[in-house]
C-alpha positions as CSV (number, residue, x, y, z in Angstrom):
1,X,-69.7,-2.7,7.7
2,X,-69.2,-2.6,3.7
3,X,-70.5,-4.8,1.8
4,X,-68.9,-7.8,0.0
5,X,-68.7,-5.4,-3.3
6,X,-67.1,-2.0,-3.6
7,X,-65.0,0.4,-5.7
8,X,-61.6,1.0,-3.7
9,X,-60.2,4.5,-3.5
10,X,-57.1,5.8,-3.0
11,X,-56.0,9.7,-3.5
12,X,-52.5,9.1,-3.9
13,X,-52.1,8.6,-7.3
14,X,-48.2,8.6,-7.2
15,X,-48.2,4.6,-5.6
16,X,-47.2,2.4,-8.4
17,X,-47.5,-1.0,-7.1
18,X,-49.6,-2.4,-4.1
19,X,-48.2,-6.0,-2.9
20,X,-50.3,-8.1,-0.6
21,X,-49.9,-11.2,1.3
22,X,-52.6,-13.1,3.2
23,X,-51.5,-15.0,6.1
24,X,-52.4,-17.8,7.0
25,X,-52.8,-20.0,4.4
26,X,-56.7,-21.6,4.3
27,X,-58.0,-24.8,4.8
28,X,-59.8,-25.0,1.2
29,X,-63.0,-26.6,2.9
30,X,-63.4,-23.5,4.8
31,X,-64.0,-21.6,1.7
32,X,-67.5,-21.8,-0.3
33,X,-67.1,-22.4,-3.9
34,X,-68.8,-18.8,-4.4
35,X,-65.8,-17.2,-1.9
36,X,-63.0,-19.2,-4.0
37,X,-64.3,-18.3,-7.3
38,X,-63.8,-14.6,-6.1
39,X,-60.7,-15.0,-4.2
40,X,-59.0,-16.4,-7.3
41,X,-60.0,-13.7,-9.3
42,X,-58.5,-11.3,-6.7
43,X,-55.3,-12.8,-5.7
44,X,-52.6,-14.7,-6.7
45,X,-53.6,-18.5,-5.7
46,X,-51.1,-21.0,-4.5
47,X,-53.3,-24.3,-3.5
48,X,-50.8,-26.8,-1.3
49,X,-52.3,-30.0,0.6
50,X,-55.7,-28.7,0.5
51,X,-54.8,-25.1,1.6
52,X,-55.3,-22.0,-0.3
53,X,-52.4,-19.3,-0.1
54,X,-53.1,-15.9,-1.0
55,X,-50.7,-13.3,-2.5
56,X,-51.7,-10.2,-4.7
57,X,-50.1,-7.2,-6.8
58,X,-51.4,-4.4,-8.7
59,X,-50.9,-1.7,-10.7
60,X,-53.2,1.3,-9.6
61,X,-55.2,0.8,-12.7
62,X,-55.7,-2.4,-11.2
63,X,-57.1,-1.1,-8.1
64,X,-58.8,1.7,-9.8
65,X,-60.3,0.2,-12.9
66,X,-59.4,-3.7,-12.7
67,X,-60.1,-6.3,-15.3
68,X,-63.7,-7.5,-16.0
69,X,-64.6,-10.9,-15.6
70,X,-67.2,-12.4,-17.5
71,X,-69.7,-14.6,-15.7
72,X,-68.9,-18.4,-16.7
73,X,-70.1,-22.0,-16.1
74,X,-67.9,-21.9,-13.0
75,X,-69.7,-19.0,-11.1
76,X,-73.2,-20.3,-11.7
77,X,-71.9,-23.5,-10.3
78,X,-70.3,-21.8,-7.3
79,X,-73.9,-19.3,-7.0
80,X,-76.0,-22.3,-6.8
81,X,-73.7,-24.2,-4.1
82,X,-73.2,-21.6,-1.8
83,X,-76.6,-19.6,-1.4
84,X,-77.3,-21.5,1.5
85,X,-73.6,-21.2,2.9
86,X,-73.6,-17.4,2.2
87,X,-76.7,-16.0,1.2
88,X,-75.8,-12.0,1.2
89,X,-72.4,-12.7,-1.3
90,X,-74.2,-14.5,-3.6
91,X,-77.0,-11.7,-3.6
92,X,-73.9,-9.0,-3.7
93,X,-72.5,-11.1,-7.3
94,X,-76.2,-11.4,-8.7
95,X,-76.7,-7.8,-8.4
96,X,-73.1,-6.7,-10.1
97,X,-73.7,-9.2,-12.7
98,X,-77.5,-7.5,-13.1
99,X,-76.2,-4.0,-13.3
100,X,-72.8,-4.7,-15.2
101,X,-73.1,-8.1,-16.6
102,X,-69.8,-8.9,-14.7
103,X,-67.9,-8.5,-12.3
104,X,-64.7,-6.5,-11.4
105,X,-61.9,-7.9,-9.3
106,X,-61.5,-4.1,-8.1
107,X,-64.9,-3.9,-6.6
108,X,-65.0,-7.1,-4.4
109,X,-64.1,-6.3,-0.7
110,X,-62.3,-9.3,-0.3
111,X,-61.6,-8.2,3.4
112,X,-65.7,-8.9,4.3
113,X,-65.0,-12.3,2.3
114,X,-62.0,-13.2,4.7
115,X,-64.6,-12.1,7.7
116,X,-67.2,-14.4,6.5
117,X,-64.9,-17.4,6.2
118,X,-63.6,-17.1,9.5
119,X,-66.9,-16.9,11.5
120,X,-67.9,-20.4,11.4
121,X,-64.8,-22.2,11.6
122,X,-63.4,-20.3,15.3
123,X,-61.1,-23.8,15.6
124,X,-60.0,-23.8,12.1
125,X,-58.9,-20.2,11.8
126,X,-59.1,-17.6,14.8
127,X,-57.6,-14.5,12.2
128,X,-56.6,-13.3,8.5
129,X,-53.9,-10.8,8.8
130,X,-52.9,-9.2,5.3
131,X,-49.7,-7.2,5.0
132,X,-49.8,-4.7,2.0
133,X,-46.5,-2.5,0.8
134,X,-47.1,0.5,-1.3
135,X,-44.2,1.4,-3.8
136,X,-44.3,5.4,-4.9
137,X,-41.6,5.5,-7.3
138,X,-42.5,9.4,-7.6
139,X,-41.1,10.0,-4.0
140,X,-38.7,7.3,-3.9
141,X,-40.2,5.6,-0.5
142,X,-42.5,2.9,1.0
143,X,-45.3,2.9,2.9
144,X,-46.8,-0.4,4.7
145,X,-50.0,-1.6,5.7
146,X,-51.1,-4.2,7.8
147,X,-55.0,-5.5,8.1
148,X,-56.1,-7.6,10.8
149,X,-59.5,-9.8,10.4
150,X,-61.0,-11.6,13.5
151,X,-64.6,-12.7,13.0
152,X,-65.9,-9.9,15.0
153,X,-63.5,-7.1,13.8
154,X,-61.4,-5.4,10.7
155,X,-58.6,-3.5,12.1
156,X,-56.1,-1.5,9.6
157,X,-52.9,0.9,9.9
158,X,-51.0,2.1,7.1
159,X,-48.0,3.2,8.8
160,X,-45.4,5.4,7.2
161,X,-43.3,8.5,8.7
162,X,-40.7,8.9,11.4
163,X,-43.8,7.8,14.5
164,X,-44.8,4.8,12.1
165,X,-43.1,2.1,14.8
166,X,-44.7,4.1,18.0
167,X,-48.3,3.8,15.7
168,X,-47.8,0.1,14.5
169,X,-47.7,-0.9,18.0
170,X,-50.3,1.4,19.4
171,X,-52.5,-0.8,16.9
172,X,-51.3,-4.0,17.6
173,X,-52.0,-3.8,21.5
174,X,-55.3,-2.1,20.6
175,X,-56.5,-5.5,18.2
176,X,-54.5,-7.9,20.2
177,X,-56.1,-6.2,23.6
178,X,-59.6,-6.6,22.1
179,X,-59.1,-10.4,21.2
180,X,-57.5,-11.0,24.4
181,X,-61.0,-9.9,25.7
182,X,-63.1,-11.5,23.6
183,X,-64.9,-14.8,25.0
């Protein structure tokens, strides 16, 4: 498994946008302040009757480079409340903000983060699924993704080309077949 804090790569250097959306919406108190503080940075944030909504899109500089963000008031507030919650996050942003002094929304591996929320609330929230459209204005076409997060799995597809339906659903029975057998 990756850690909580990577560089993301892509070769194609032709895809122009990336657009995300996180489904389902979150429970906020399922979140540690440490996981929101990151998450906010990431995505776009819609907070509605104590749920926290997830959308993003980015440029590739976004993905490649992304934005610094200083360590503030907020962070060391959110660090301190959550070590005991999530001990190995809260390591991962210590050492980024030792090596870099910040961090970069492009390096956190918000798909760990998603993990890690949904492992100790099972009742609460059995998946994450993220559905992610790539926009190549160079070739004129689009190319989808779809990322399933159970707390015992990450499963991805990017699906494009003329077997992209016959691929998409060799995936879905593959996750679906594996939480089916899960106890």
């Amino acid at each position: 498994m990756r850690g909580y804090l990577y560089t993301q790569r892509r070769t194609d250097m032709s895809t122009d946008f990336v657009d995300a959306v996180v489904r389902p919406a979150i429970p906020a108190k399922c979140l540690t302040q440490v996981e929101t503080w990151l998450l906010r940075r990431v995505f776009i944030t819609e907070e509605k009757d104590n749920y926290l909504g997830f959308d993003g899109c980015w440029t590739l500089n976004d993905i490649f480079q992304g934005t610094p963000v200083s360590p503030d008031e907020e962070l060391e507030r959110a660090l301190a409340a959550s070590r005991h919650v999530c001990p190995e996050l809260c390591t991962a942003v210590e050492r980024e903000i030792a090596k870099t002094s910040e961090i970069n929304p492009a390096s956190v591996n918000y798909e760990a983060i998603f993990q890690a929320i949904i492992r100790p609330h099972p009742n609460r929230l059995d998946h994450i699924s993220i559905a992610r459209c790539y926009r190549d204005s160079r070739r004129s076409y689009f190319n989808e993704g779809f990322t399933l997060i159970t707390a015992t799995e990450i499963g991805s597809i990017d699906i494009e080309g003329v077997d992209s339906e016959a691929r998409c659903n060799e995936f879905m029975k593959t996750v679906f077949g594996r939480l089916c057998q899960a106890p």
